[in-house]
N, C-alpha and C positions, 0 to 999 in steps of 0.2 A: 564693481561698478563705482562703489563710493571714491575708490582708490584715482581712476579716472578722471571721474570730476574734480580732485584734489589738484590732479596733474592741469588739468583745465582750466583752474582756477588760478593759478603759478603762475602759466604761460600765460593769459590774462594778463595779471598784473605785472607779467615784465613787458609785454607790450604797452602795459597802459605808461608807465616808468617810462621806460625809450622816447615814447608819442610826448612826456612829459618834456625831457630833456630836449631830445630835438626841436620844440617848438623854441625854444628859450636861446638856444645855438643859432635858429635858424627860420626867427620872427620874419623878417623884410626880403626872403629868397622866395620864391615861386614852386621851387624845386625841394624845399624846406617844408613848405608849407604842404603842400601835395604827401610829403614820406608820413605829416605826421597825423595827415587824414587817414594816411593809409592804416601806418603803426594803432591808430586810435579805433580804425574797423577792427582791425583782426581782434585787438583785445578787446573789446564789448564782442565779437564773436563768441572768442573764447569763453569768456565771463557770462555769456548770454546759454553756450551749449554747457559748460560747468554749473550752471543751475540746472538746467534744463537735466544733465544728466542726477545730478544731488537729486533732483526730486521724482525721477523716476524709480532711483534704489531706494525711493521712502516706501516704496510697494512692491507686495510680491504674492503671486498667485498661490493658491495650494490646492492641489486635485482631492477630489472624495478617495477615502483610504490610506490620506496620508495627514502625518501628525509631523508636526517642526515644535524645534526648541529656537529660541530667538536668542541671540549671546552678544555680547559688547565686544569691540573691540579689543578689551583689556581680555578678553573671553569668561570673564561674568558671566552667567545666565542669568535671564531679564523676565524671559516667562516661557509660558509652549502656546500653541495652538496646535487646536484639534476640529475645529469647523470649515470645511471645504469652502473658496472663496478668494476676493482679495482682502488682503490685509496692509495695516500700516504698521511701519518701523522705522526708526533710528537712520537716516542715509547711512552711519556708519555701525551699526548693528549688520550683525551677517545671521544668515536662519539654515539652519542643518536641519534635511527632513528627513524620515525614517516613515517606513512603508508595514503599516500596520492590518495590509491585505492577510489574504491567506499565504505564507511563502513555502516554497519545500526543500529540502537539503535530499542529495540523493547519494549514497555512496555504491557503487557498479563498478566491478570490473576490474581491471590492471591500468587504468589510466598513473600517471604517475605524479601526478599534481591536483592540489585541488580550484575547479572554476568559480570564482565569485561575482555575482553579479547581482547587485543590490542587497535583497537579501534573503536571497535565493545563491545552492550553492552545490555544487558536483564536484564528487568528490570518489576517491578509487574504494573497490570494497574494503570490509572489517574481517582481519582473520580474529578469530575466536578458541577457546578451548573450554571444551566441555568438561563433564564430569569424572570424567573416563581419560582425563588428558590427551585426546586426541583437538586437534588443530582442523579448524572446516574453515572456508569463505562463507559470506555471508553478506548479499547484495539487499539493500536496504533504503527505504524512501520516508520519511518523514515532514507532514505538513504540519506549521507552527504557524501561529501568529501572537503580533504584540498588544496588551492592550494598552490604548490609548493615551490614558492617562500614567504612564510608567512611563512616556520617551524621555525626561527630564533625568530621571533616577539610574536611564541606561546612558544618556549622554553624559552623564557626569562619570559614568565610570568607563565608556568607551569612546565616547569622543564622536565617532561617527557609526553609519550600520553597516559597514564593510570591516572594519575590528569588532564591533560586537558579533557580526557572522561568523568570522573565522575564529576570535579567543575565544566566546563562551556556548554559541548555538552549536558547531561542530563540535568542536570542543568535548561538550557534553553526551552528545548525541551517540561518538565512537567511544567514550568511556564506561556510557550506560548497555550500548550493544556487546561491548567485552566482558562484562561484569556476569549478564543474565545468564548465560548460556552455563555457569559453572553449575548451576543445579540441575542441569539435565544429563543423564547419561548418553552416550553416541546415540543407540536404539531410537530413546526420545526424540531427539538433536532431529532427527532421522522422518520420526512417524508422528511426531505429534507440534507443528508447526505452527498450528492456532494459539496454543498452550505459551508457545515462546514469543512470540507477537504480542500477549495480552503482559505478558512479564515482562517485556520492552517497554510499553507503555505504562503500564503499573508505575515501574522504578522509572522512565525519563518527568511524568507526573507528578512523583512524591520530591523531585530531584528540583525540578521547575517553581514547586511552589510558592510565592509570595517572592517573583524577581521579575512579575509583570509579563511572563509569557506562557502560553498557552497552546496545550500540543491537541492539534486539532484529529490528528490521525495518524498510525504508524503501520506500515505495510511492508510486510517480509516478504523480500522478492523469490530471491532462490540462496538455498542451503546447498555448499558443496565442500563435502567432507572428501578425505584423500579415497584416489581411485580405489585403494584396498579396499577398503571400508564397502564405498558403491557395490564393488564384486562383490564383496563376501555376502554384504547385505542381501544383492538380487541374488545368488548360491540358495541361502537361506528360503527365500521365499520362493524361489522355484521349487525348494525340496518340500515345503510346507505342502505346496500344494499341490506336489504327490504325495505325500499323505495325504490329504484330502482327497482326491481323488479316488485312490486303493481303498479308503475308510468308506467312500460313498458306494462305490463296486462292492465291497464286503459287506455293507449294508443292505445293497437290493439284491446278493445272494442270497443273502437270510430271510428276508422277506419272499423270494421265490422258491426259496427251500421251506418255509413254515406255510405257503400257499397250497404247496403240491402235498404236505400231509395233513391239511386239512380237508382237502381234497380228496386224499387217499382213505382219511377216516370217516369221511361220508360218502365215500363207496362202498367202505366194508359195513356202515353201517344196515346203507339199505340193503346186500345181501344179506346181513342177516336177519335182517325185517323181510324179504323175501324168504328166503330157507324155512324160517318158524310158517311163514305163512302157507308153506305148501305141503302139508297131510298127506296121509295114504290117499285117503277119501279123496280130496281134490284132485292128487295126482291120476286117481282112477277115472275119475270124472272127466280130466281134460283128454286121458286116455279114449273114453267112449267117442268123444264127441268129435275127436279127430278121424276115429275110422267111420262116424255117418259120413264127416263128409267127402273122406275118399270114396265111399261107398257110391256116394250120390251123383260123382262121377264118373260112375263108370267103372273106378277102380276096383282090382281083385282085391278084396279086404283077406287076410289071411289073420286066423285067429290064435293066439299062442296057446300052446298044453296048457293044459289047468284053468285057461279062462271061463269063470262061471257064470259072467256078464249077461246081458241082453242086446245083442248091436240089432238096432232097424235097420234096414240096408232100404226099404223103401223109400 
């Protein structure tokens, strides 16, 4: 805008110039005098919107969540702002702002380019290699932010937040996702995904330290090792869990094999708690008392050889 007004201001004073000359060519003409009313609007136009525009670039908006560095034309920096509002500047100071919201970097997928926008940033998945030298994908989202008072320290070394996105926030980001995975074997890579997630962050955290950014959160999307791997793995865990299964069956045989002899040995117990308990004597007693009472119906009681007994039959 300041650039504008410059131009605004030129064409001004060549108009005001011309309106000069022409009056002086063309004091006593009618037609003279008329070009150089004219020539003398336009340049107070010019020279009127050539302020008009110079002091509007003396100001400039900045939304909540965003931080600017202010820079000279020579591109010096002059200072930052970090309070949402208007502000004043230099008509010829220009202001580079940087967006110190929450941003996130997401790398997904077989895309073949990476999307930048602001500084916010999409980007194709990270192959990796484990412990085990096997090679897996690895789709991955990351939220960062800047703080505040660091946009000055990042402008001076990137200029604007579309080089700082792409050289150092990416940058980092698929260096530290390659790195982590070498201390897990395949298996791990595989089953234990929380584990690699907090090792992501750990190292992009210790990596970020004192360079004014701030890793808000790191979310491991999906792990994809080569399809051998996937087979063998799911082979593996279907076989587990027939053993498991055979293990759990072998287990409630045992339990319904140790049921039925304990079972079996408190049957033979109470038989032999019966057997002691039944004497000559009782035996002959239950003997009596059976044939009163076929007796008492009616029935022929028949008495064996040798019984010395007493039967009532009444």
């Amino acid at each position: 805008m300041f650039v504008l007004a410059v131009i605004l201001a030129v064409l001004a004073l060549i108009a005001l110039v011309a309106a000069l000359v022409l009056r002086r060519r063309n004091a006593d003409s009618t037609t003279g005098r008329r070009t150089v009313r004219i020539a003398g609007a336009v340049g107070g136009g010019l020279l009127a919107l050539g302020v008009l525009v110079a002091l509007l670039s003396s100001f400039y908006a900045q939304d909540t969540g965003d931080a600017s560095v202010i820079v000279s034309w020579t591109g010096d920096i002059l200072g930052q702002e970090i309070t949402p509002g208007l502000h004043l500047k230099a008509p010829w100071s220009t202001v580079e702002t940087f967006n110190v919201r929450n941003q996130q970097v997401v790398f997904a997928g077989k895309q073949a380019t990476t999307d930048y926008t602001g500084g916010s940033a999409l980007g194709p998945g990270i192959t990796v290699q484990d412990a085990d030298g096997v090679a897996s994908d690895i789709d991955i989202a990351v939220r960062y932010s800047i703080r505040p008072d660091q946009v000055t320290t990042i402008y001076r070394q990137f200029r604007d937040e579309t080089n700082f996105v792409s050289q150092f926030v990416t940058q980092d980001i698929r260096s530290t996702v390659r790195d982590a995975p070498n201390g897990f074997t395949t298996l791990d890579l595989i089953t234990k995904r929380a584990d690699l997630n907090a090792a992501i962050q750990k190292a992009l955290e210790q990596r970020w330290r004192g360079t004014g950014v701030t890793v808000d959160s790191v979310s491991l999307q999906q792990i994809t090792p080569p399809a051998s791997v996937t087979a063998s793995y799911a082979a593996a865990q279907n076989a587990q869990i027939k053993v498991s299964t055979e293990k759990n069956l072998l287990q409630a045989a045992q339990v319904s094999a140790q049921q039925q002899v304990v079972q079996a040995q408190a049957k033979a117990k109470a038989n032999d708690t019966l057997a002691k308990s039944l004497t000559s004597n009782v035996l002959k007693q239950n003997y009596i008392d059976t044939l009163s009472k076929l007796a008492a119906s009616g029935n022929v009681v028949v008495v064996p050889q040798g019984f010395g007994g007493i039967v009532n039959v009444k």
